[in-house]
N, C-alpha and C positions, 0 to 999 in steps of 0.2 A: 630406568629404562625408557620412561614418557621421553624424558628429554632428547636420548638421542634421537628418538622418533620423530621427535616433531625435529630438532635440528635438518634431518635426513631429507625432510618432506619439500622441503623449496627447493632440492636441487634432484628433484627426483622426475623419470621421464613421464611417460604418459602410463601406461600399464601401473606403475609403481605409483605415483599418485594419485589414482583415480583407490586403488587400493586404501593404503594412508589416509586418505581423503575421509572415505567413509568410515576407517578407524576413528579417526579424532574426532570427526561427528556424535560416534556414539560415543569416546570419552566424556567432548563437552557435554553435550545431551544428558548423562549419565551422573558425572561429578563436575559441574560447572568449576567450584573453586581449584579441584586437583587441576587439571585442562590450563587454569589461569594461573597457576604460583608457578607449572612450568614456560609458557609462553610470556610470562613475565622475566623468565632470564633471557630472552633473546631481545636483538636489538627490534627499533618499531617496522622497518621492512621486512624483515622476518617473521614479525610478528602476521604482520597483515596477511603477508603469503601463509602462513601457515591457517590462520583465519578463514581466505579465501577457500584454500584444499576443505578444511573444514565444514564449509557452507554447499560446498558441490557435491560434498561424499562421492561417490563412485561415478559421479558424472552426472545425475539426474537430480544433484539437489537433497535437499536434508526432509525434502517430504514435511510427512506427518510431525518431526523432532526440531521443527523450525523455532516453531511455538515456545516448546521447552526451552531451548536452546537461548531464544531471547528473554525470556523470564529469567531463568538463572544467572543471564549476563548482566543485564538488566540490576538484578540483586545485588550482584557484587558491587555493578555502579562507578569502579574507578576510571581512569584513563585509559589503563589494558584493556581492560573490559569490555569499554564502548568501542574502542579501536577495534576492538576483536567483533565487536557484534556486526558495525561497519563492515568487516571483512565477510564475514558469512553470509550475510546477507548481500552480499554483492555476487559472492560465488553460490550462492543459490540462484540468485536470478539468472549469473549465466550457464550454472547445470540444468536449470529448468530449460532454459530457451536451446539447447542442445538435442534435449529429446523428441 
């Protein structure tokens, strides 16, 4: 079920990704590896957008779960990984700077 989610998530409007957003946050945040064995089937622009929804959660940013969130990416350490951490942290800065 993660997967079609995260599939879902790049082509989703604004209401609907801000939602999503904040889902896969608290996946990644939660089971770093689960979050990465599914965003590892997708190709690497999908990746990132989904990455990106990830890092902004519901618009203001992964907060407090940033931290977590690059630790655990961090751990795993591979290509996805980092690409993914890149992506979060990119769409954290721009849900922070939104609010």
């Amino acid at each position: 079920m993660l997967g079609a989610l995260l599939a879902a998530g790049f082509r989703s409007d604004g209401a609907l990704s801000e939602m999503l957003g904040d889902f896969y946050g608290e996946v990644l945040t939660k089971s770093p590896s689960r979050f990465i064995a599914e965003v590892r089937r997708l190709d690497a622009p999908t990746q990132k957008e989904v990455c990106l929804l990830a890092g902004s959660g519901d618009g203001g940013g992964m907060a407090g779960d940033l931290d977590r969130a690059r630790r655990g990416l961090k751990r795993i350490g591979d290509e996805v990984a980092l690409r993914c951490l890149r992506g979060v942290e990119e769409g954290n800065r721009s849900g922070e700077g939104e609010q």
